[in-house]
TIGU-492571 format. One record per residue (C-alpha): residue in one letter; residue number from 1; x, y, z. Coordinates in Angstrom, 2 decimals, m for minus. Each point is the difference from the previous one (the first is absolute). Layout:
<lumpas>
(lumpa "A", NUM, (X, Y, Z)) ...
</lumpas>
This chain:
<lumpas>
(lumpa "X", 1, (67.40, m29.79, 40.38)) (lumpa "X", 2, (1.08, 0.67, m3.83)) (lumpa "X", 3, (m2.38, 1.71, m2.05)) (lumpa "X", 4, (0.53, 0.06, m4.06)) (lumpa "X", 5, (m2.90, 2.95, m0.15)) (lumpa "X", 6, (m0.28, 3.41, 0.31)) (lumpa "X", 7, (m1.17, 3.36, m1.56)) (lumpa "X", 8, (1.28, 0.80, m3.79)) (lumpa "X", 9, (1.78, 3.22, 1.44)) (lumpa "X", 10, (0.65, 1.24, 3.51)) (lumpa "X", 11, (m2.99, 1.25, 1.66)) (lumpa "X", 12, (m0.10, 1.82, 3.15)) (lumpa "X", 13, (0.21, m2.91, 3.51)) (lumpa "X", 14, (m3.50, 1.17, 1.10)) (lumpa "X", 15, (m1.33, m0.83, m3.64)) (lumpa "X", 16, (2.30, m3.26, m0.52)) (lumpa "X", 17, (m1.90, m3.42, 1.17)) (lumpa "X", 18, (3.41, m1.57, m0.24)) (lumpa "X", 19, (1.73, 2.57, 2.42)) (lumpa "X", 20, (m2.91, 0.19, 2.25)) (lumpa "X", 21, (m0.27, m3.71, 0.17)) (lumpa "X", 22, (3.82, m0.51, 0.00)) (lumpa "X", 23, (m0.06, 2.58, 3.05)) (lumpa "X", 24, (m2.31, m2.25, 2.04)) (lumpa "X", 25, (1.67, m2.96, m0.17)) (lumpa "X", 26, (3.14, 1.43, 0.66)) (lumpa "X", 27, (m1.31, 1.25, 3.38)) (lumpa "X", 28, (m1.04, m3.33, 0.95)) (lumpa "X", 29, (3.62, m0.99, m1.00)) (lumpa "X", 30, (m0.45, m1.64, m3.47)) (lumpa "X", 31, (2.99, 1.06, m2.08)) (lumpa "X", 32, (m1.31, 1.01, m3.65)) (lumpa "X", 33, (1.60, m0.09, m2.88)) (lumpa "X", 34, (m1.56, 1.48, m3.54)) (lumpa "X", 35, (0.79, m0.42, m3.85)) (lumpa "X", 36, (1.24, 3.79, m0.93)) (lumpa "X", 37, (m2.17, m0.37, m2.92)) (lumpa "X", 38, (0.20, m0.69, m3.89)) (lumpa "X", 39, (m0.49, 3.55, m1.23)) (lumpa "X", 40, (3.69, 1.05, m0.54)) (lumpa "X", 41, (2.51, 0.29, m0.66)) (lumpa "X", 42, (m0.89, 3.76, 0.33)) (lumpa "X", 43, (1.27, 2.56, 3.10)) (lumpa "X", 44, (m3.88, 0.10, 1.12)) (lumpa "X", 45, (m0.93, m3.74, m1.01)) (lumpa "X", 46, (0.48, m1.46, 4.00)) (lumpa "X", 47, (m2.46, m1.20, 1.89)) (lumpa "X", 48, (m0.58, m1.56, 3.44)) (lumpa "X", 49, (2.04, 2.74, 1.70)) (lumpa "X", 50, (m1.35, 0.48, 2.90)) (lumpa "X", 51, (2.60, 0.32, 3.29)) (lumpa "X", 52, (m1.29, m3.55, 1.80)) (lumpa "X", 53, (0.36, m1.97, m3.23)) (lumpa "X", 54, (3.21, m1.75, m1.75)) (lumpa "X", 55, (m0.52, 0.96, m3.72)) (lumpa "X", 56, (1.98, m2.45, m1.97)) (lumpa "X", 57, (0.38, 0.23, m3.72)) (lumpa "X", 58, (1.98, m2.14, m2.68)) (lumpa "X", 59, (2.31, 1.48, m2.57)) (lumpa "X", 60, (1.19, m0.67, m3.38)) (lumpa "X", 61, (2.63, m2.37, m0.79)) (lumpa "X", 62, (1.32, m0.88, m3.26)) (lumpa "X", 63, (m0.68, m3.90, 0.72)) (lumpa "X", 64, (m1.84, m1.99, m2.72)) (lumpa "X", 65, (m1.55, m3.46, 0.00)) (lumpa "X", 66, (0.65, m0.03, m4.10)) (lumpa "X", 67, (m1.95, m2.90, m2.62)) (lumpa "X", 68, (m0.05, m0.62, m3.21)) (lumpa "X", 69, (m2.56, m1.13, m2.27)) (lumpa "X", 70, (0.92, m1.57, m2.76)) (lumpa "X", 71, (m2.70, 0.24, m3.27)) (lumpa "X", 72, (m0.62, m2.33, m2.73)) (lumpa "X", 73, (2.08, 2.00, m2.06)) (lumpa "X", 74, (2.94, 0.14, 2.52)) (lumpa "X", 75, (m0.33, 3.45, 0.73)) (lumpa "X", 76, (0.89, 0.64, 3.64)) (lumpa "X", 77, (m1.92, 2.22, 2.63)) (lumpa "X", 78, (1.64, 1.40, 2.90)) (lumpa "X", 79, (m2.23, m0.14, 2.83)) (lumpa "X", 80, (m0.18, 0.38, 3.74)) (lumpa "X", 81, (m1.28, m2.81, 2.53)) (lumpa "X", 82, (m0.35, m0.19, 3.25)) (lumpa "X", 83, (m0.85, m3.75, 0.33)) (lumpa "X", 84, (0.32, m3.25, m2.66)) (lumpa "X", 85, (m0.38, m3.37, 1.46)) (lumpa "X", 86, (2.83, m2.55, m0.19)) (lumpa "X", 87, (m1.43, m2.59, m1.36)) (lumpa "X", 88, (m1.31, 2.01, m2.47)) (lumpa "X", 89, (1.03, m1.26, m4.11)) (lumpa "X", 90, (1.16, 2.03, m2.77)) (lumpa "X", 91, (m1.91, m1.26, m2.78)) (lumpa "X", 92, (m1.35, 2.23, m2.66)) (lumpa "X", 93, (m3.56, 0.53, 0.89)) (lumpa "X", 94, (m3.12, 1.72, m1.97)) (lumpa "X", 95, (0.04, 3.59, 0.66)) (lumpa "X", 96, (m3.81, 1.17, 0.89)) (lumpa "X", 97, (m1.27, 4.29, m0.34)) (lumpa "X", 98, (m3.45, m0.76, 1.25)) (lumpa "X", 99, (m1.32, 3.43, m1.11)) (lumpa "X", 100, (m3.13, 0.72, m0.82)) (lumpa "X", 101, (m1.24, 2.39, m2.67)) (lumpa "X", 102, (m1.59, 2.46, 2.01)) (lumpa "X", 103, (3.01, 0.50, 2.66)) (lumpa "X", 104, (2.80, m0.14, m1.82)) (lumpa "X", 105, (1.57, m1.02, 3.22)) (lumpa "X", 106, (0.60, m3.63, 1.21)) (lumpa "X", 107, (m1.51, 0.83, 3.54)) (lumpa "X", 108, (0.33, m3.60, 1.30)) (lumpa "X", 109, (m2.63, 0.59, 2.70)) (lumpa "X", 110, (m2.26, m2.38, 1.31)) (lumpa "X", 111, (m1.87, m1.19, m2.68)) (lumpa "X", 112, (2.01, 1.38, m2.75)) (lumpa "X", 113, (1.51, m3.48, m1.50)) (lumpa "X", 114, (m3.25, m1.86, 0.43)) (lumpa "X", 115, (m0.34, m0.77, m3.53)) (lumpa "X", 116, (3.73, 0.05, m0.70)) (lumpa "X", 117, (2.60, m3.58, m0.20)) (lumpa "X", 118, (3.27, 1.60, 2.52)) (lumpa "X", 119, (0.32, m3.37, 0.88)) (lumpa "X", 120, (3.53, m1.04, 0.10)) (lumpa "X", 121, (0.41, 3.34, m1.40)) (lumpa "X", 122, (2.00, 3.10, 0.51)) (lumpa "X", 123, (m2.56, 2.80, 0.27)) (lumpa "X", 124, (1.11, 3.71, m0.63)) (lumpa "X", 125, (m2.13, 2.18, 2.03)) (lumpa "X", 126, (0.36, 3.86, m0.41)) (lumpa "X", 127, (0.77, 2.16, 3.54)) (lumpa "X", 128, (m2.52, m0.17, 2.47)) (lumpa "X", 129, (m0.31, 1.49, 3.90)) (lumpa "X", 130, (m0.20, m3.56, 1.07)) (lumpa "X", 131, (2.64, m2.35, m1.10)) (lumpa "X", 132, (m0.40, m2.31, 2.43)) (lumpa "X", 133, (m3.52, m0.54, m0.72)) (lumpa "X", 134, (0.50, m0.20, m3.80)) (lumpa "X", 135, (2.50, m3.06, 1.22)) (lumpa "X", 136, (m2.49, m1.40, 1.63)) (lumpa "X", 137, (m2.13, 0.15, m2.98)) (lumpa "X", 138, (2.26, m1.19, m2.75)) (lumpa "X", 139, (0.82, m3.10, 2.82)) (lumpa "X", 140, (m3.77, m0.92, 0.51)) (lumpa "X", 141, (m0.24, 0.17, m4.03)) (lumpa "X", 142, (2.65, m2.60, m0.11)) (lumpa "X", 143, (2.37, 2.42, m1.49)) (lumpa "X", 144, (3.69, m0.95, 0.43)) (lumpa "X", 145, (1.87, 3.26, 0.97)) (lumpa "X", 146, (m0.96, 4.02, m0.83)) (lumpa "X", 147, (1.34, 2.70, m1.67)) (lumpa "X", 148, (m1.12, 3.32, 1.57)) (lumpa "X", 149, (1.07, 2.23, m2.91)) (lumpa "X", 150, (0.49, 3.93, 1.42)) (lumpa "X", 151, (m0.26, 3.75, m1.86)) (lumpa "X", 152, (2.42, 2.12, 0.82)) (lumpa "X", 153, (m2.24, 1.57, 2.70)) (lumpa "X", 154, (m0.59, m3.14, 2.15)) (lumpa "X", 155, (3.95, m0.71, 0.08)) (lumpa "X", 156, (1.64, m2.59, 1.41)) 
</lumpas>
């Protein structure tokens, strides 16, 4: 069993639902394995430590999935991406910042480009806890890629 959940900060087994549950199962022989968490990286940020569970955790690399955008006035922006389809074209397209007055943010939540034209668009939507869903969004809008633009707090 592999379990991407688990407690903020190490709690004590008797208190953890995780290591409790993970405990069970391992009696009745079901090997479980557990995310060490996405709290770090700090000496006290672990979680999912309990002695019956494998706690596996990723680490940085210096690997980047780099894109450029190219703007209207041929200024270049140095991005990351994880995926770009390859039949996708490289034509200039209409850059959209559906913001609205009162947010100052371009959410791009459900509902949020309702009243906007993204389609065949490039859509610049600011930082959000939910990228995937904003993708998902921008797509059923009929936008033609995303931007996800990031402070310096949200990172990369």
């Amino acid at each position: 069993m592999s379990l991407s959940l688990g407690p903020a900060h190490a709690l004590p087994y008797y208190k953890d639902n995780v290591a409790i549950g993970a405990f069970t199962a391992m009696q009745k022989g079901i090997f479980v394995s557990c995310a060490a968490g996405n709290y770090g990286p700090n000496s006290t940020s672990l979680s999912n430590e309990a002695p019956c569970v494998l706690t596996v955790g990723a680490s940085t690399n210096d690997v980047r999935f780099r894109t450029t955008v190219v703007l209207g006035n041929k200024k270049l922006l140095h991005g990351e991406s994880l995926y770009q389809p390859k039949d996708f074209d490289r034509k200039l397209r209409p850059l959209v910042y559906p913001v609205k007055d009162e947010e100052r943010l371009a959410q791009c939540n459900e509902g949020s480009l309702d009243h906007i034209d993204v389609k065949g668009k490039l859509v610049l939507c600011d930082v959000s806890d939910d990228p995937i869903a904003m993708g998902m969004v921008v797509k059923n809008a009929g936008g033609a890629a995303m931007i996800v633009a990031n402070d310096i707090a949200s990172g990369c």
